[in-house]
N, C-alpha and C positions, 0 to 999 in steps of 0.2 A: 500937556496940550498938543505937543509936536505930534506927539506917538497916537492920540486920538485923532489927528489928522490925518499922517498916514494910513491905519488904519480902515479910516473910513473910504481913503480913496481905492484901494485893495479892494473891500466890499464892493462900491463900484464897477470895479475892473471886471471884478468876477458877475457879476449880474450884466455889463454889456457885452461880454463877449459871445454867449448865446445866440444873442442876437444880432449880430456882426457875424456869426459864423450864419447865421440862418439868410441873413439876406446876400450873402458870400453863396451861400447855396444855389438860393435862387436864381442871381445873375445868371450862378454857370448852368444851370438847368435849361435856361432860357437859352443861352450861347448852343449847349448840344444841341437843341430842338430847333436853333437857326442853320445848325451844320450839319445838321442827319439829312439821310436820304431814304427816300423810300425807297422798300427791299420789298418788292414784291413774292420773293420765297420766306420771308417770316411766316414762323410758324404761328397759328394761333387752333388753337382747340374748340371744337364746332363743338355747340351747345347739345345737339340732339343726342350727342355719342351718350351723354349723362341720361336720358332716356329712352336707350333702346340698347342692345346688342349688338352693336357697329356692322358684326360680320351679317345681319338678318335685315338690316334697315331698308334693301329692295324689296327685299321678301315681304314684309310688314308693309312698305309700300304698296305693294300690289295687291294685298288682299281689302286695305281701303279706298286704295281705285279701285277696286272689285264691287266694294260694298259701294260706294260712290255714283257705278254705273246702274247699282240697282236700284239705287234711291231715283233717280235718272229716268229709266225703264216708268218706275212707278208715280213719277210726276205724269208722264206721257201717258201713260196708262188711265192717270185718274181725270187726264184732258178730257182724252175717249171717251171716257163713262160721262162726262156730264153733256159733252155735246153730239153723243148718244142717249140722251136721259138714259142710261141704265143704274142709278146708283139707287134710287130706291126700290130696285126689284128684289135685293135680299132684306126682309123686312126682320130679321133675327140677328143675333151679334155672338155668334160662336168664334174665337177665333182661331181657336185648335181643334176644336172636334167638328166642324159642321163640314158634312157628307156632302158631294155635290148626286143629285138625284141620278138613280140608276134604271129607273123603270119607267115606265106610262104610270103606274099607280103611285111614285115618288115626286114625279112633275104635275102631275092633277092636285097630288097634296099640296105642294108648295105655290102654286098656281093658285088654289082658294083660298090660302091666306094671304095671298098678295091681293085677291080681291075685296077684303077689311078694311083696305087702307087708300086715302085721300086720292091719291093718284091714277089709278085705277077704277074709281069712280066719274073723275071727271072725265077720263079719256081714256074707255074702256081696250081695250086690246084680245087677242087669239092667244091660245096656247102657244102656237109657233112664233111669233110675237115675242111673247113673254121668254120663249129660250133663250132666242136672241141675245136680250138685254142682261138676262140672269145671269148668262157666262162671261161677260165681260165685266160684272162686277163682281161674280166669285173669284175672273182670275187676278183682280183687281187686290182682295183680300188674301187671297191665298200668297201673294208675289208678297205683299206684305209680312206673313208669317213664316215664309220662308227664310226670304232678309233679314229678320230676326235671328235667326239660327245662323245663320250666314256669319253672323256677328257676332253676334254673344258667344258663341262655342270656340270657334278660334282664340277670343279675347282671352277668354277665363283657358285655355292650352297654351297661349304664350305667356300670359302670364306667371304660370304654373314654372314653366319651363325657364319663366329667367329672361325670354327674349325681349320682353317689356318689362322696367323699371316701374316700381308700385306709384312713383308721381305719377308716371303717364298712361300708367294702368286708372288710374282715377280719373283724367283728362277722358279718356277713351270711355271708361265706365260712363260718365257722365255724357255722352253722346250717345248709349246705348238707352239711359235713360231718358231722353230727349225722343228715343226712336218708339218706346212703350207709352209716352206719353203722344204720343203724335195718333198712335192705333186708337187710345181712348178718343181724341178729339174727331178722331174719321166717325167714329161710331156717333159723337157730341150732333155732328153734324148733319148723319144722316134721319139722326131720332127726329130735326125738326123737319124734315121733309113728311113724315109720319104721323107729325103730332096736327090737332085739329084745335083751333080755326085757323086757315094760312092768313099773314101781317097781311097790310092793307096792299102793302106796294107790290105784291106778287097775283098773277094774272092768276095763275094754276099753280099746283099742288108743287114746292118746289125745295129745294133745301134753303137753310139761311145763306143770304148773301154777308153776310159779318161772319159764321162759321165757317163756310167757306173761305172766305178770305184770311182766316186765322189756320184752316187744314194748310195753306199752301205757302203761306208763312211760315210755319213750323219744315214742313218738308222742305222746301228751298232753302233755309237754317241750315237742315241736316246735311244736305248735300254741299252745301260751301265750308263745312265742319271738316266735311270727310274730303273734300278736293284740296285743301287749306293742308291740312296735316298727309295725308300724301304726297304733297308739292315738298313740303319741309321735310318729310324721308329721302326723296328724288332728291332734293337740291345740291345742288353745287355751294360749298360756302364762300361767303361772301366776299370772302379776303381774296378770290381768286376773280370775281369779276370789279371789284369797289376799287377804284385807283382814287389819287390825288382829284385828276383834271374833272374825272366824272361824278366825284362824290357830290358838290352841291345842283349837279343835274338834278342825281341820283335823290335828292333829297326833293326835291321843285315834283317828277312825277309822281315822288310817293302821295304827297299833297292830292296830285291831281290824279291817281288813282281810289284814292278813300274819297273823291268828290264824282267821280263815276259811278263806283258802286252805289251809293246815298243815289244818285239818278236810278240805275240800273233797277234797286229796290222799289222807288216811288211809281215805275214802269210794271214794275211785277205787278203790285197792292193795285193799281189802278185798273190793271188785266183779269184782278179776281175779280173785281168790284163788276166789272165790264161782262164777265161770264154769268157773273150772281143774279146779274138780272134782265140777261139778252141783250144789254145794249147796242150791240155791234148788230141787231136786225132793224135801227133804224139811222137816220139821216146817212142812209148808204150810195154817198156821193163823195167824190174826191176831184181835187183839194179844201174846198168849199163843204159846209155840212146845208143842204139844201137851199144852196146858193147866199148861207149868212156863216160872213166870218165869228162873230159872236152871238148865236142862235140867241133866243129869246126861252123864258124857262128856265133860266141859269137854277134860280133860287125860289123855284115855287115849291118844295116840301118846307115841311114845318116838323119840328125844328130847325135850327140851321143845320145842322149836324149829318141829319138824314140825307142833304143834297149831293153827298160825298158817297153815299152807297146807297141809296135805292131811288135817283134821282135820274133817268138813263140820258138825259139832256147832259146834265152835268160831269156825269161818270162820264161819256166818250169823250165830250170836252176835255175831261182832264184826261184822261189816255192819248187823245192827238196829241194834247202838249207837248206833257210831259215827253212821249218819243222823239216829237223833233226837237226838243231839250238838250233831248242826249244822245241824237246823232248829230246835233252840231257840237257838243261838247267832247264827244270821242273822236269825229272828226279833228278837231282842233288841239287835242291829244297826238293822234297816229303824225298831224303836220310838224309837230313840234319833234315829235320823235325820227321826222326822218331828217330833219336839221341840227339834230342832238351829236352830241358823244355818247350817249349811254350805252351799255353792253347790249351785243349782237339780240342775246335773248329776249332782251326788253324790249328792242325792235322789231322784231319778226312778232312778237305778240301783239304789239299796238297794228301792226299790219293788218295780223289776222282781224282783230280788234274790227278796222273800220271795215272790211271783206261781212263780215256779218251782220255790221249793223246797215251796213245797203241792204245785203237781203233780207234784214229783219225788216225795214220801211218797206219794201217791195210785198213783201208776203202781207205786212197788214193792210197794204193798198187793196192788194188782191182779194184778202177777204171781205172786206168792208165791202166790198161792191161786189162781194156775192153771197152775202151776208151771214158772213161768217156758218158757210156748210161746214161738213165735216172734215173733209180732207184737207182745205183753205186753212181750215181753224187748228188742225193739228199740225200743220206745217209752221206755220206760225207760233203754234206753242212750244215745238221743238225745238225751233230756231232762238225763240228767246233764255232757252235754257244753254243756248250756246256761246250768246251775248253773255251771260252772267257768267259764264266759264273763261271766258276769256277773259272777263273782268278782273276776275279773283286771282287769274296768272299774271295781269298785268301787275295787280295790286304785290303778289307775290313775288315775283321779281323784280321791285322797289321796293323790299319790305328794308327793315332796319337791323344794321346792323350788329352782333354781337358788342357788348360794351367796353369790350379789351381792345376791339377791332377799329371800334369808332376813337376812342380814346388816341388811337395810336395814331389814325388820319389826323385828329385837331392838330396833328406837329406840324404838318405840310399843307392846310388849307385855310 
């Protein structure tokens, strides 16, 4: 009986002391992590080196800035074309073979089949007319076709070579395909400016204001794709600007940068909506829209659905908002950041930051009350593509930290 007592107690012994050693552990684990100190030269290993060639990561960077600026170029470009109406003067969808005309007898051709279609009937025009418009949305496609090449060729020669790891050869492929899919939806687009009988909401022959708004969608994508992963070849890792004191700043504007861009975006959508059906040529009066704070018309289409894109009452309505939205919300961003600790970079970006969004509200004042001409209209559209670039740097320089990185701050925050 003695000897099954003993025994038993032994078993015991040996079953608590695991766990006596394990919470023995922990104490001390806790005790290090109250006595350590943060070593700002620890080393930690930046995530991107695992997809790309360390020594090419400039190099790599620069050619999707490159590709970036063209996506850029080709927003502005495809501004042009529509408040130029030139986008339905090429009435064909070649995107690699089609000729731009070389003769009188090349331009007469191309000239009488543009006289088959909707637009052209309503609001006839001159040969010389018709150049005009032709060439800014050939170069419109061709800039397209090119930036294609731009991209793809390179992609598939680094890859080749090793300087791009096959994960990020995928990541990247997959923005190339985003880039083929964006060509078909311009064509998507232009077929219904072509196609007969034009919807109810549209005065003259015009393209869809929902395609449209889906064309510029997709390309603003692309370009936040390609300035996103550029920024992250460029960057500095994290471990070098994320201290103790600043990390839950650091944490507070990532918040408030992913709640800019959500603004930034419902700014864009409500700018296609605004183009898709001339909005910006009525109640062209500021601050006031013809002297009523909340105009009357809000919700006269039917469905309700319809009021949000071909309702031009309600489409500017929600464009004035929405902006002063998000110049008070960037505003109260850039104020916070100048009373921050956050890194230098993150600072000078929310600067720039508010520096644009005045001249974005200036430039739409400006157009609106001259109703949205050309020149007003592309200042404006350019300027907003500058707003979303800053956006995407602020957002990017609060992005989050590598998980070895963050893990090693929980000691000291």
């Amino acid at each position: 009986m003695l000897l099954s007592r003993i025994r038993t107690f032994k078993n015991l012994t040996t079953t608590l002391k695991p766990l006596q050693n394990n919470r023995y552990y922990k104490f001390s684990n806790a005790e290090a992590s109250k006595n350590a100190k943060f070593d700002r030269n620890a080393h930690f290993e930046d995530p991107v080196n695992e997809w790309v060639d360390p020594s090419k990561r400039w190099l790599l960077g620069g050619w999707l800035l490159l590709c970036a600026g063209g996506v850029y170029f080709m927003v502005l470009l495809g501004g042009y074309t529509r408040l130029t109406h030139s986008g339905l003067s090429m009435t064909k969808w070649k995107p690699i073979e089609y000729i731009y005309p070389r003769n009188q007898a090349d331009w007469e051709k191309e000239f009488d089949h543009y006289k088959q279609f909707p637009e052209y009937q309503h609001t006839p025009i001159d040969l010389d007319k018709f150049k005009k418009i032709f060439i800014v949305e050939y170069l419109h496609r061709v800039s397209g076709s090119t930036l294609g090449a731009i991209y793809v060729l390179p992609l598939a020669a680094f890859t080749a070579m090793k300087w791009i790891k096959p994960q990020y050869a995928k990541r990247l492929g997959a923005i190339g395909g985003l880039g083929l899919l964006q060509g078909l939806i311009g064509w998507w687009m232009v077929k219904s400016g072509l196609d007969r009988p034009k919807p109810e909401y549209q005065q003259k022959p015009r393209v869809s204001t929902y395609r449209l708004t889906v064309h510029l969608s997709m390309a603003l994508s692309l370009y936040s794709l390609l300035i996103w992963n550029a920024a992250t070849l460029f960057r500095k890792p994290q471990h070098l600007q994320i201290t103790p004191e600043n990390y839950k700043t650091h944490l507070k504007f990532r918040g408030l940068g992913i709640g800019l861009i959500h603004l930034v975006a419902i700014n864009l959508l409500t700018g296609a909506a605004m183009a898709g059906i001339d909005a910006g040529k009525v109640f062209n009066t500021w601050p006031t829209m013809n002297g009523q704070i909340v105009p009357a018309n809000l919700f006269k289409a039917s469905p309700f659905y319809k009021n949000f894109f071909e309702n031009v009452v309600m489409v500017q309505f929600n464009h004035r908002n929405a902006a002063y939205l998000t110049y008070c919300f960037g505003s109260y961003i850039t104020y916070l950041a100048y009373k921050s600790n956050l890194p230098k970079q993150a600072r000078y970006i929310c600067y720039a930051l508010y520096g644009v969004l005045n001249y974005q509200l200036l430039t739409g004042i400006v157009a609106l009350l001259n109703q949205v001409q050309v020149h007003s209209g592309s200042i404006h559209q350019f300027n907003a593509l500058n707003v979303l670039t800053a956006s995407l740097l602020l957002c990017h320089s609060v992005r989050r930290p590598s998980v070895p990185y963050r893990n090693y701050l929980k000691q000291f925050v």
